[in-house]
C-alpha positions as CSV (number, residue, x, y, z in Angstrom):
1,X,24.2,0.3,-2.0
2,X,21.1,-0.5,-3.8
3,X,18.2,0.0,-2.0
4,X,16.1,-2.8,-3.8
5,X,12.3,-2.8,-3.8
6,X,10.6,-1.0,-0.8
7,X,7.1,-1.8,-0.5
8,X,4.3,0.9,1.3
9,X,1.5,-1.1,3.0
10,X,-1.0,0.6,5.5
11,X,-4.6,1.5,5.9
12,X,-6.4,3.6,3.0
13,X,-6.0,6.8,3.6
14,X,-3.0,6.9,5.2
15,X,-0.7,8.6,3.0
16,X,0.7,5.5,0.5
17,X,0.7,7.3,-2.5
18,X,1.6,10.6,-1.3
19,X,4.7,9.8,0.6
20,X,5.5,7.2,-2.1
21,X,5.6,10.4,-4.5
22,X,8.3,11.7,-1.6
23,X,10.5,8.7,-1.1
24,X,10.7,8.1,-5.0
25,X,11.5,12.0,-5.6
26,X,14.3,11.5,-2.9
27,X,15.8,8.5,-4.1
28,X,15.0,9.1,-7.9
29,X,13.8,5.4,-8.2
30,X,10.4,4.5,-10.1
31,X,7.2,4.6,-7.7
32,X,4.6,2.5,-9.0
33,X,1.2,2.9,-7.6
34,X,-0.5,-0.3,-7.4
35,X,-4.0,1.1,-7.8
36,X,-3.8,3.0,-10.4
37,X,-1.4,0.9,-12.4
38,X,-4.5,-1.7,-12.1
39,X,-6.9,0.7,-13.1
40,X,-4.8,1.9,-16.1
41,X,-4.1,-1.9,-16.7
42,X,-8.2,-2.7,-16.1
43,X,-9.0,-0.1,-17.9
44,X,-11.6,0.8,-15.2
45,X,-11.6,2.2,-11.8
46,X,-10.9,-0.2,-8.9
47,X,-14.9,0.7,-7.8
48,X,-15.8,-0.3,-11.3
49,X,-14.0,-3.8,-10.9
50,X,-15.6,-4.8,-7.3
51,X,-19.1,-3.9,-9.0
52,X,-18.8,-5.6,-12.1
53,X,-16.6,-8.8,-10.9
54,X,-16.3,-8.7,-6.9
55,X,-13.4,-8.6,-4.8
56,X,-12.0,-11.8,-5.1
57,X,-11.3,-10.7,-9.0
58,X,-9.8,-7.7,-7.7
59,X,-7.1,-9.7,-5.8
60,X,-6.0,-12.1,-7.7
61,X,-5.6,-9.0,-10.3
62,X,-3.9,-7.1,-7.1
63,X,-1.6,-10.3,-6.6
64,X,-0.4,-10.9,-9.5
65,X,0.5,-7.3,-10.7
66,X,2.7,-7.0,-7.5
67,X,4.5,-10.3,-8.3
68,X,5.0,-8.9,-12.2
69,X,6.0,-5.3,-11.0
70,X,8.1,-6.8,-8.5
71,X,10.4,-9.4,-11.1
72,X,10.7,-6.6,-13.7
73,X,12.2,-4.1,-11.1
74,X,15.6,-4.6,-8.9
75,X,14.8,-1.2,-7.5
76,X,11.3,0.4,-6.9
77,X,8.8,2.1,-4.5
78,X,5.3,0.4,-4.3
79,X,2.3,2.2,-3.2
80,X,-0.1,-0.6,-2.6
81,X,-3.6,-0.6,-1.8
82,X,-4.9,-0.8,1.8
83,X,-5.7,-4.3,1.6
84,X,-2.6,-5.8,-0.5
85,X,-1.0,-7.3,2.0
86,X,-4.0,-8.8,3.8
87,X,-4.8,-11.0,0.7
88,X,-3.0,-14.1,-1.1
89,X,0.1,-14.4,1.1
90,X,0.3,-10.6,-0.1
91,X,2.4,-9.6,3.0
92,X,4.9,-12.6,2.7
93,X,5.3,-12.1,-0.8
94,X,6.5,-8.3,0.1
95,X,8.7,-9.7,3.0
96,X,10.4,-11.9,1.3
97,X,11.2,-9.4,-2.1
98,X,12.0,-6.4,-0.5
99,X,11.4,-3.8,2.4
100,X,8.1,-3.5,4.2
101,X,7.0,-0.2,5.5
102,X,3.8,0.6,7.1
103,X,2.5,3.6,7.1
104,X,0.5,4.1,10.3
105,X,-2.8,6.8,10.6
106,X,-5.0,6.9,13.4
107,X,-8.5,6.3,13.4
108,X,-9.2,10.0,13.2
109,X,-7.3,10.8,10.3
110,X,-7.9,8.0,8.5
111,X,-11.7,8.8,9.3
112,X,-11.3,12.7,8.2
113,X,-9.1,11.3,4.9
114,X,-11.9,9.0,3.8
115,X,-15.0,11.1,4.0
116,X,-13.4,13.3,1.3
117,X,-13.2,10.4,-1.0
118,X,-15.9,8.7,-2.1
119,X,-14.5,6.4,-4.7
120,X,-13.1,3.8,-2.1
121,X,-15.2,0.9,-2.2
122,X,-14.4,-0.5,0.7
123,X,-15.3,2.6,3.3
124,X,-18.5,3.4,1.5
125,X,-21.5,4.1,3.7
126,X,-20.9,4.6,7.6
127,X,-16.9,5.1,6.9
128,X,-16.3,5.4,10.7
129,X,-17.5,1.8,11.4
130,X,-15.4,0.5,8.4
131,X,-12.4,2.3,9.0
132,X,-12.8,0.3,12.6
133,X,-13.6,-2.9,11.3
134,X,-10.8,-2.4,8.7
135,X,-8.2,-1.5,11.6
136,X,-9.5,-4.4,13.6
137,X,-8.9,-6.7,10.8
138,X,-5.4,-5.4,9.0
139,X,-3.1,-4.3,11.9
140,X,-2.1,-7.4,12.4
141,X,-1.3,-7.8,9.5
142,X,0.7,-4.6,8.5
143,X,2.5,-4.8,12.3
144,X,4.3,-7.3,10.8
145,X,5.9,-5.4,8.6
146,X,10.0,-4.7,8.8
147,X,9.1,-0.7,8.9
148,X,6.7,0.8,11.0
149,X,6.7,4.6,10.7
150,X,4.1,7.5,12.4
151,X,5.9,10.0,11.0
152,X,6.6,10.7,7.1
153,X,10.1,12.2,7.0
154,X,11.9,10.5,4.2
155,X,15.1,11.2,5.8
156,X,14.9,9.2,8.7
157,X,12.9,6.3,6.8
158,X,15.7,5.8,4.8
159,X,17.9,5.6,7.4
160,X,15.5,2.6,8.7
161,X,16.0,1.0,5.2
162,X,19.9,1.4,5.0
163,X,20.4,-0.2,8.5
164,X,18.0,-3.2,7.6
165,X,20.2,-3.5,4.3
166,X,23.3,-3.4,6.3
């Protein structure tokens, strides 16, 4: 059974990229990591782009690297940034090619996750009050997702995946 293309959407800080790393290892299928496939693409770091040409750039960039990761692979993992799905039909787009899955963090983690790391541009200054204003703005979004997981054991997310593919 292929497993097709299995998309991780959620709040920065929540753990994307790191259980990406995890599911891919476990199912030995390519993870790409939207963020820093752009960055590599951009040649810059995603804070570089929203300085130099703003957000909207930054999403139509976002966009349209999902849609081109997306045709070129039958089969992968995709890490994507926090706010991928909130932008551009982003969310549909997933839906409709693959497997949703969001990642969900609460407020305190996220919180303690972000602080660390400064490079985010969009929790920069008083990261609490973002990370709120973020949550109040996205969950809707990501709660639409096929896949909602609190916990990050790859076993039983697969399981999740095989019965939606079944």
């Amino acid at each position: 059974m292929s497993i097709g293309r299995i998309y991780l959407i959620g709040m920065p800080g929540s753990g994307k990229s790191y259980f990406g790393r995890k599911l891919s290892e476990a199912l030995n299928i390519t993870l790409v990591d939207l963020d820093s496939a752009i960055e590599q693409k951009e040649n810059r770091t995603i804070s570089e782009i929203f300085a130099a040409d703003g957000e909207a750039y930054f999403r139509e960039v976002e966009n349209s690297f999902l849609k081109e990761i997306s045709v070129q692979h039958e089969e992968i993992i995709v890490s994507t940034g926090g706010g991928t799905p909130c932008f551009l039909d982003g969310l549909d787009f997933m839906i409709q090619n693959g497997v949703t899955v969001f990642l969900e963090a609460d407020k305190e983690l996220l919180i303690e996750r972000l602080i660390s790391k400064s490079h985010r541009p969009l929790v920069q200054g008083d990261t609490e009050k973002r990370v709120e204003d973020l949550l109040k703005n996205r969950l809707p979004i990501y709660e639409r997702a096929q896949i909602s997981i609190a916990h990050r054991e790859v076993d039983l997310l697969l399981d999740e995946i095989k019965s939606l593919k079944s």
